[in-house]
PyMOL commands that place a pseudoatom at each C-alpha (Angstrom):
pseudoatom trace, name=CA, resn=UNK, resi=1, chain=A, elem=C, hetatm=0, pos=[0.000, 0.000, 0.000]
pseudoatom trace, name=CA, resn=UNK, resi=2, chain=A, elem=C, hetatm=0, pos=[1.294, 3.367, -0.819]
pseudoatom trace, name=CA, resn=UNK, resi=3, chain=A, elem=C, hetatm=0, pos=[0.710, 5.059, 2.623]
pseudoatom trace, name=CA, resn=UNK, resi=4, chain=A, elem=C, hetatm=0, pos=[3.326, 2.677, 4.400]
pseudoatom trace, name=CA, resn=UNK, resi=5, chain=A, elem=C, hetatm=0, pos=[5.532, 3.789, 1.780]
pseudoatom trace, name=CA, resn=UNK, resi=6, chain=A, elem=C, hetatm=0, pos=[4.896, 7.508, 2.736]
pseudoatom trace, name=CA, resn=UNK, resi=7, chain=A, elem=C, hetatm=0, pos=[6.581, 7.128, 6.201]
pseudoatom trace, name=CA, resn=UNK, resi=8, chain=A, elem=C, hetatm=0, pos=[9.327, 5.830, 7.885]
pseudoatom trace, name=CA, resn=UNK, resi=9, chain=A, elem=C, hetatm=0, pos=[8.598, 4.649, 11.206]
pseudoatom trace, name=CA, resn=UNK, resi=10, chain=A, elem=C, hetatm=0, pos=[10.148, 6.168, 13.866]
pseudoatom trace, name=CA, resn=UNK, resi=11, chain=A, elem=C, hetatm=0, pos=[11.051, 4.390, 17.057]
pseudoatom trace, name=CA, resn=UNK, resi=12, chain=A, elem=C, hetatm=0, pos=[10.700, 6.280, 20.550]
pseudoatom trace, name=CA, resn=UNK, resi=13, chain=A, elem=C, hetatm=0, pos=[14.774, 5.046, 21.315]
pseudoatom trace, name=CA, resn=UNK, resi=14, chain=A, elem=C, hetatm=0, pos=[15.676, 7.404, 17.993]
pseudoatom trace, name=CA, resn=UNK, resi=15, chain=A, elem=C, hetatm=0, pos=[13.908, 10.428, 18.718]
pseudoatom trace, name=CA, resn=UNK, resi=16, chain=A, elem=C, hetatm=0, pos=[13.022, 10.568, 22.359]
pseudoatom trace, name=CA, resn=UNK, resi=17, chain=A, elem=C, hetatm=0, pos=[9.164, 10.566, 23.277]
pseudoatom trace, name=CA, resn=UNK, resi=18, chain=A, elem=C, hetatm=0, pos=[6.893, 10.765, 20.123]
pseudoatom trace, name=CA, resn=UNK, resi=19, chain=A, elem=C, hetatm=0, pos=[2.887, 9.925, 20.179]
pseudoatom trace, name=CA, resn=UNK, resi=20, chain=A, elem=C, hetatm=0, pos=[2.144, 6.594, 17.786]
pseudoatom trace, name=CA, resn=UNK, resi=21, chain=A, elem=C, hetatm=0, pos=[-0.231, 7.812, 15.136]
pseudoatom trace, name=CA, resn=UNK, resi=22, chain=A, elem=C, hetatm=0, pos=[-2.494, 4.683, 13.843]
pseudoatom trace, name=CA, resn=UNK, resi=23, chain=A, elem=C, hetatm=0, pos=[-4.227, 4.483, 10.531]
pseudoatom trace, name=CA, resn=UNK, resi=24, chain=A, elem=C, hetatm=0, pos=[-6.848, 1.601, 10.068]
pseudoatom trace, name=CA, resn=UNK, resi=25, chain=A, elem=C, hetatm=0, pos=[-7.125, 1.335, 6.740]
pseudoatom trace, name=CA, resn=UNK, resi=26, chain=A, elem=C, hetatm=0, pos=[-7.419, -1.777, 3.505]
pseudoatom trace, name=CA, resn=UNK, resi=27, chain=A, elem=C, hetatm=0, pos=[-6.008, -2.055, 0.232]
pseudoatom trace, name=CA, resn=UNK, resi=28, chain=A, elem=C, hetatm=0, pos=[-6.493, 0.369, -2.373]
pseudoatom trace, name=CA, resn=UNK, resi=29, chain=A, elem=C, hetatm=0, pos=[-8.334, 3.256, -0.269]
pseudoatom trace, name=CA, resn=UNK, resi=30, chain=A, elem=C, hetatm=0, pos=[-7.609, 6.225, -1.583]
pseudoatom trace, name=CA, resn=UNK, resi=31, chain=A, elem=C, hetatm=0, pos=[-9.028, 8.505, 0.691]
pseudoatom trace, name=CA, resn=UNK, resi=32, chain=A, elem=C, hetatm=0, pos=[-6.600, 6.874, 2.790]
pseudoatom trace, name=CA, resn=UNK, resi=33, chain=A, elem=C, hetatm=0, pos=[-3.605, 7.957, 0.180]
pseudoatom trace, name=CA, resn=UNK, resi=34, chain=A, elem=C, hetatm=0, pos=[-5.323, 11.532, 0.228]
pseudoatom trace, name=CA, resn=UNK, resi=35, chain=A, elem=C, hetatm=0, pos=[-5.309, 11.497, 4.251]
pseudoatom trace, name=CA, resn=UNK, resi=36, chain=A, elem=C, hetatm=0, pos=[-1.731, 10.679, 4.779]
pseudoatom trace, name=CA, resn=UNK, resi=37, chain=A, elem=C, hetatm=0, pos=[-0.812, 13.345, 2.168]
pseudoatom trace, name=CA, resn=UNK, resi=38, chain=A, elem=C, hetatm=0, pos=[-1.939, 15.850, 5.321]
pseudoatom trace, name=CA, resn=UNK, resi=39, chain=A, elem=C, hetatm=0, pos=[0.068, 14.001, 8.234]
pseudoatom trace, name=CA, resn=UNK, resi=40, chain=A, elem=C, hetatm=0, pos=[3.264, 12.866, 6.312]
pseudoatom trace, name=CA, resn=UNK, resi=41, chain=A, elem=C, hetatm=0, pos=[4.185, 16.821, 6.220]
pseudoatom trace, name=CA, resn=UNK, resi=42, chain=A, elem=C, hetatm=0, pos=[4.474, 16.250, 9.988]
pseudoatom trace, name=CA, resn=UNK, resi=43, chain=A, elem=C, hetatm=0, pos=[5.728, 12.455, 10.305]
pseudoatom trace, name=CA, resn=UNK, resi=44, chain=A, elem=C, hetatm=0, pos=[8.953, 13.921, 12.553]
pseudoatom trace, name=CA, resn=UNK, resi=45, chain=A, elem=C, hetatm=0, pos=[6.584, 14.756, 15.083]
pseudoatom trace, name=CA, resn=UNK, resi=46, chain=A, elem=C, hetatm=0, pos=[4.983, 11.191, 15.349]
pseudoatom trace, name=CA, resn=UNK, resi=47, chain=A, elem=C, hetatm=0, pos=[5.297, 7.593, 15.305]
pseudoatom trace, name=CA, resn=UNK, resi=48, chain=A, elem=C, hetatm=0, pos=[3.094, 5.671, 12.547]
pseudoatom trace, name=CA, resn=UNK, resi=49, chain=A, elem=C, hetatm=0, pos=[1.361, 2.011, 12.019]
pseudoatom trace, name=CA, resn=UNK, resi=50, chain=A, elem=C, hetatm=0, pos=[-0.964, 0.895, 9.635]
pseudoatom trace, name=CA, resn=UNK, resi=51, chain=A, elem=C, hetatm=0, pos=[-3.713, -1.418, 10.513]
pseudoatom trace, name=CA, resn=UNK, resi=52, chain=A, elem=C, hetatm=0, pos=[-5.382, -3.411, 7.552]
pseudoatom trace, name=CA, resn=UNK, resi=53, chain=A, elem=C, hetatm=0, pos=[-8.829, -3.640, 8.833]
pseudoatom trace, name=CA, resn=UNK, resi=54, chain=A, elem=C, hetatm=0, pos=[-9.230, -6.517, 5.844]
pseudoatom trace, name=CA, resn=UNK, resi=55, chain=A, elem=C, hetatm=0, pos=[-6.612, -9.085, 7.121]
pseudoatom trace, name=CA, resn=UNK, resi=56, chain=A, elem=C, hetatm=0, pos=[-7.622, -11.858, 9.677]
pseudoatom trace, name=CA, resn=UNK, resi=57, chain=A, elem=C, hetatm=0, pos=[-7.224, -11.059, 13.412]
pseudoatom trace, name=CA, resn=UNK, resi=58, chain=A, elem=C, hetatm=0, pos=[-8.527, -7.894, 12.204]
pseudoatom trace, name=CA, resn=UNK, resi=59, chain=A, elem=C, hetatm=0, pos=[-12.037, -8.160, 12.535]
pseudoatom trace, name=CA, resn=UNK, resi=60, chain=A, elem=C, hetatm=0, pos=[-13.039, -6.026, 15.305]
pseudoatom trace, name=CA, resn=UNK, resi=61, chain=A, elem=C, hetatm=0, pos=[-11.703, -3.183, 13.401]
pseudoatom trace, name=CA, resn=UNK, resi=62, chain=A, elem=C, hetatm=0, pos=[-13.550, -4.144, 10.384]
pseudoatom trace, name=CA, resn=UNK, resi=63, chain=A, elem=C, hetatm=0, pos=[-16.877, -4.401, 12.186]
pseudoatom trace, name=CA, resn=UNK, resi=64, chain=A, elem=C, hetatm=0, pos=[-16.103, -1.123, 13.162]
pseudoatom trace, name=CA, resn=UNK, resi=65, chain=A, elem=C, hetatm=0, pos=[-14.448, 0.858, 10.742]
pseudoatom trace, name=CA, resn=UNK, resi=66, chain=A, elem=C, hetatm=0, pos=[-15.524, -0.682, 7.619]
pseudoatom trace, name=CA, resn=UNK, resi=67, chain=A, elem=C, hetatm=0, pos=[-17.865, 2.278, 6.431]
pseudoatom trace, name=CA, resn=UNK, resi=68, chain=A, elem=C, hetatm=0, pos=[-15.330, 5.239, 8.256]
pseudoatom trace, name=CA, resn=UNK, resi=69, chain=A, elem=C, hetatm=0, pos=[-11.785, 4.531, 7.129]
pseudoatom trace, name=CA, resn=UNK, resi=70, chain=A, elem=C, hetatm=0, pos=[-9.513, 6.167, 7.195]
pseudoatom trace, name=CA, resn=UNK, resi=71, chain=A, elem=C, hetatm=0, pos=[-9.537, 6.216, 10.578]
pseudoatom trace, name=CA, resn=UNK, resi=72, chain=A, elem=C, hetatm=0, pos=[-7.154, 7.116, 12.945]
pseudoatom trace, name=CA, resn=UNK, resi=73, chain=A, elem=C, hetatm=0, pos=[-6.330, 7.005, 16.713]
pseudoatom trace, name=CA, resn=UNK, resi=74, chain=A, elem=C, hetatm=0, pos=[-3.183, 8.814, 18.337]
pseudoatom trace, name=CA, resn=UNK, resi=75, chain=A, elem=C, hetatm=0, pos=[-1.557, 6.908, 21.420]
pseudoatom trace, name=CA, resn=UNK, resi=76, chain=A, elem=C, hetatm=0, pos=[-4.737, 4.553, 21.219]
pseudoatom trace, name=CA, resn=UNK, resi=77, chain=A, elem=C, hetatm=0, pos=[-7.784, 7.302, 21.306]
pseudoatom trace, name=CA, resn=UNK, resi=78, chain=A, elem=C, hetatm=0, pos=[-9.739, 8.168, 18.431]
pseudoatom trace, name=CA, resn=UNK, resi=79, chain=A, elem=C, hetatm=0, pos=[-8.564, 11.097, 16.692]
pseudoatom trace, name=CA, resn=UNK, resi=80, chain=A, elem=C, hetatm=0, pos=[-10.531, 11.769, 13.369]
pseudoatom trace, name=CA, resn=UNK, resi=81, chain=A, elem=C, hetatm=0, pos=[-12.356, 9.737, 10.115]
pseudoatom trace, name=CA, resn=UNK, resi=82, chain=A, elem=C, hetatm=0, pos=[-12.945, 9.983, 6.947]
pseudoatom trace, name=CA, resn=UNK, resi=83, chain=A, elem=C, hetatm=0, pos=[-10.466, 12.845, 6.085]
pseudoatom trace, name=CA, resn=UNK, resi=84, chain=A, elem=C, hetatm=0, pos=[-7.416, 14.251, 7.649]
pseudoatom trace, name=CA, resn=UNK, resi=85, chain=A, elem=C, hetatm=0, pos=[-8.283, 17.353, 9.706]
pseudoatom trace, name=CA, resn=UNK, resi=86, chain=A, elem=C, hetatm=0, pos=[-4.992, 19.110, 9.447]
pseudoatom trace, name=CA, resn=UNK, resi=87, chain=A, elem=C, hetatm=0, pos=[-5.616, 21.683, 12.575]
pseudoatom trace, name=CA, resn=UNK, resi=88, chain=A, elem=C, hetatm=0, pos=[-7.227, 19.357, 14.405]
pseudoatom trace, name=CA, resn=UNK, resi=89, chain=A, elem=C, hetatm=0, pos=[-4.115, 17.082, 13.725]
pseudoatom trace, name=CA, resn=UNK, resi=90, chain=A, elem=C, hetatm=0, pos=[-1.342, 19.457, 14.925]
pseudoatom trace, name=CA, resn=UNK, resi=91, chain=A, elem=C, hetatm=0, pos=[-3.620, 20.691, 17.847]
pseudoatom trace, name=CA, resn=UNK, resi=92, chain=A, elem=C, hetatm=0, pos=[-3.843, 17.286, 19.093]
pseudoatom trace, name=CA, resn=UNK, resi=93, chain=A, elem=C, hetatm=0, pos=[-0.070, 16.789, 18.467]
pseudoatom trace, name=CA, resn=UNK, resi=94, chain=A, elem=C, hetatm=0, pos=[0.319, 19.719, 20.646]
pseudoatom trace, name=CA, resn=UNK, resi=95, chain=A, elem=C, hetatm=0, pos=[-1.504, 18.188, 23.199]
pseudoatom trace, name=CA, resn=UNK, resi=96, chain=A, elem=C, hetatm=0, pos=[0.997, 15.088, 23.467]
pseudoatom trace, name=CA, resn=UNK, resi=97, chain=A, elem=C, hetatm=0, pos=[3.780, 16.767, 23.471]
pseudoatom trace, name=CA, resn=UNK, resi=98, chain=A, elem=C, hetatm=0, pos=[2.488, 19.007, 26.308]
pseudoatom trace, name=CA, resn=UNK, resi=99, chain=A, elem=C, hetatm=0, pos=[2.212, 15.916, 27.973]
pseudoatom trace, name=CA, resn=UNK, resi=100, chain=A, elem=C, hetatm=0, pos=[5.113, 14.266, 27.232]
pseudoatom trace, name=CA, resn=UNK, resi=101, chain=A, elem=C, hetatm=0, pos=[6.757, 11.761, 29.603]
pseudoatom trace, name=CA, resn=UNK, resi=102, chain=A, elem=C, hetatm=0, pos=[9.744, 13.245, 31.425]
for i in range(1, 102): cmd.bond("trace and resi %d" % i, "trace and resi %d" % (i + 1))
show_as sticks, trace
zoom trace
């Protein structure tokens, strides 16, 4: 999928503290592709994984997110569907770093 190519992941031991950003997502969605065009301008602010709603063990998320995606959660909490608010984005990356772990 093209979004994983979009962004590297980053691992908290590089870069100190940084939120995980989740997409749940399937194959060939590309509102998804259109969505991470928004966040990868800030991927050095965040840690990224993609969840394919569509693959087995997945199903919960499918159930759920089938008729939303993309979807995504930061550090585990939904954050936003169906498009990629870009203020709401940064003010919620804000947030976490606010609250970053010492």
């Amino acid at each position: 999928m093209k979004t994983a190519a979009l962004l590297r992941r980053v691992t908290s031991s590089q870069a100190g503290y940084l939120p995980l950003l989740t997409l749940y997502t399937k194959e060939d969605c590309s509102l998804c592709d259109t969505a991470m065009e928004v966040v990868n301008k800030h991927k050095h602010r965040f840690q990224f994984e993609e969840v394919d709603i569509e693959e087995k063990g997945n199903e919960m998320w499918f159930d759920k997110y089938r008729y939303d995606i993309p979807v995504f959660h930061l550090n585990g909490r939904f954050l936003m569907k169906h498009r990629a608010d870009e203020e709401h984005f940064l003010k919620s990356l804000d947030l976490c770093e606010q609250d970053e772990p010492s």
